[in-house]
C-alpha positions as CSV (number, residue, x, y, z in Angstrom):
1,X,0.0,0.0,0.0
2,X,1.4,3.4,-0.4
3,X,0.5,5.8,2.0
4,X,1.3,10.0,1.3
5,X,2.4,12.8,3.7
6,X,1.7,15.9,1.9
7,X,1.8,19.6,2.3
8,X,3.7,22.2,1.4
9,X,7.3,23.3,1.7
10,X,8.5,23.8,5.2
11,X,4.9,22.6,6.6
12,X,6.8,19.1,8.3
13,X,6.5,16.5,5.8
14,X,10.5,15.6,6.5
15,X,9.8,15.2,10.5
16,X,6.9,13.2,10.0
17,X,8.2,10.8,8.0
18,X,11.8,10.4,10.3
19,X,9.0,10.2,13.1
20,X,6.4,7.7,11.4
21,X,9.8,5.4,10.7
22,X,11.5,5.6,13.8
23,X,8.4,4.2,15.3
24,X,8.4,1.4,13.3
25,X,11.9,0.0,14.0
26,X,10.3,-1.1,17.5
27,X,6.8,-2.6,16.5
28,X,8.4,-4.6,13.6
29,X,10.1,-7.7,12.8
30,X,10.8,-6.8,8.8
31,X,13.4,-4.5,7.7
32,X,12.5,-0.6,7.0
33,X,14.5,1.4,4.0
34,X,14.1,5.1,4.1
35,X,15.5,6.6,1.0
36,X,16.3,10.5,1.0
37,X,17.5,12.5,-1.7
38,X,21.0,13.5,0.6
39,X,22.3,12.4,3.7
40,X,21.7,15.5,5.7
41,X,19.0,13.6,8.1
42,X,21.2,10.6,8.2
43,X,21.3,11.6,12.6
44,X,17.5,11.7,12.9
45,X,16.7,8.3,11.4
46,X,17.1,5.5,14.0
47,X,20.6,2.8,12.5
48,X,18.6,-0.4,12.5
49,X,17.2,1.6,9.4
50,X,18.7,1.5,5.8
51,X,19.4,4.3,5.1
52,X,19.7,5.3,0.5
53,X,21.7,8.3,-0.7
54,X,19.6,8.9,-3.9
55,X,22.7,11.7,-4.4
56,X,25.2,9.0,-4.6
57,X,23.6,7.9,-7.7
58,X,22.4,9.0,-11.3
59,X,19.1,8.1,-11.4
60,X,16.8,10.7,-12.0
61,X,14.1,9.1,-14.4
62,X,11.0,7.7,-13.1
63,X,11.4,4.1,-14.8
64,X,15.2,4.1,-13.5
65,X,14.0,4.7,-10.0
66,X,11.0,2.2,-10.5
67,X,13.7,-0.3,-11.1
68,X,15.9,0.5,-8.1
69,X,12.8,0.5,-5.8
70,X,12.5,-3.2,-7.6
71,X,16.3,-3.6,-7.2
72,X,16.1,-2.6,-3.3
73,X,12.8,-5.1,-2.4
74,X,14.1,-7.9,-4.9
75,X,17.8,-8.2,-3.1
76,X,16.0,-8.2,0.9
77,X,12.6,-9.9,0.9
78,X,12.7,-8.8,4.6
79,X,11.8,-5.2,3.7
80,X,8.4,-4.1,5.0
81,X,8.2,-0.6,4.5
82,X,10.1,1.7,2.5
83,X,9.9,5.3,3.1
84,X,10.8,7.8,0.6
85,X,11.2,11.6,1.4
86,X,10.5,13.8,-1.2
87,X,9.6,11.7,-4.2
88,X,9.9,14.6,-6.7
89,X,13.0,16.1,-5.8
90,X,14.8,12.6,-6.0
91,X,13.0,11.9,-9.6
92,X,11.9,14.2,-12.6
93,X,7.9,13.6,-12.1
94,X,5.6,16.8,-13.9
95,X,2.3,17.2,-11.3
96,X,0.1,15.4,-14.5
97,X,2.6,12.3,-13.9
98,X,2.4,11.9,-10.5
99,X,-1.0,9.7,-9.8
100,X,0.0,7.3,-12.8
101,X,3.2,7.1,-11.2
102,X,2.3,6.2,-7.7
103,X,0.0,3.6,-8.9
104,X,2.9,2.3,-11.1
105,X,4.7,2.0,-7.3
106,X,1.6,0.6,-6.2
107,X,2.1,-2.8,-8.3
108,X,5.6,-3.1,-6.2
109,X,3.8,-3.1,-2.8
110,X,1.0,-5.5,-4.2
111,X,3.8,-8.1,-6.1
112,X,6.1,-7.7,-3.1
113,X,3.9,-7.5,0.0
114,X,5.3,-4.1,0.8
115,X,4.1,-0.7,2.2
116,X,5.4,2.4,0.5
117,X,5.4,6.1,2.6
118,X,5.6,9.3,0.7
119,X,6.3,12.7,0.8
120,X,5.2,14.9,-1.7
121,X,5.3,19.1,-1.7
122,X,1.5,19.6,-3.0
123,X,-1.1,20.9,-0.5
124,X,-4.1,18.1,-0.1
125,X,-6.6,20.3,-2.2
126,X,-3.8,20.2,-5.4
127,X,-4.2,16.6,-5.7
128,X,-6.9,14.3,-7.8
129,X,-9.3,12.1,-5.2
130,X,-7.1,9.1,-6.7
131,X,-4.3,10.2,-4.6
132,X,-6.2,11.9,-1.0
133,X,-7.5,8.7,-0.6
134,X,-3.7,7.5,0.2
135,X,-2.9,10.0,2.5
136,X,-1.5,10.1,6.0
């Protein structure tokens, strides 16, 4: 399932996301990924999490990423959640692309049993019903 934490910029997103993480590393057995487009909250987020330096790569299209999100689940079947802060900074997505493309994401959590937590910059209002239904 993929779950969104949206607002805009400077309204919290980033805190509640380290926070809604953290909390998981306690109440679960599987592993948690949190991928970040720098390292600059690598303090914050608890160690028993993974944490991915999107900088430290060059991926910046939206299939590229699709396929390392594939990559990251595919190589530790123990993942249960995977939180990503700041899905549009980390990959090119116009606003039009953005409800095909979490849908697309979607399909991961349903083929690999997963949970998927977002942050996007967009007040609640900017987005189509498709997408308020997913959030936090």
């Amino acid at each position: 399932m993929v779950r969104l934490i949206v607002g805009g910029k400077g309204t919290g997103k980033t805190k509640k996301i380290i926070d809604l993480a953290n909390e998981q590393v306690d109440a679960t057995s599987g592993h948690i990924v949190f991928i970040d487009d720098d390292m600059r909250h690598s303090y914050e987020i608890h160690h028993d999490i993974r944490l991915l330096n999107m900088e430290e790569h060059s991926i910046k299209n939206p299939d590229e990423f699709y396929g390392y999100i594939c990559g990251t689940v595919s190589t530790d079947y123990d993942i249960e959640t995977i939180y990503i802060d700041g899905l549009v900074k980390i990959v090119d997505l116009n606003y039009d692309q953005i409800p095909e493309y979490i849908e697309k994401l979607e399909s991961i959590c349903e083929i690999y049993d997963i949970s998927l937590v977002i942050t996007l910059s967009y007040e609640e209002e900017e987005l189509p019903d498709s997408l308020r239904e997913k959030i936090v």
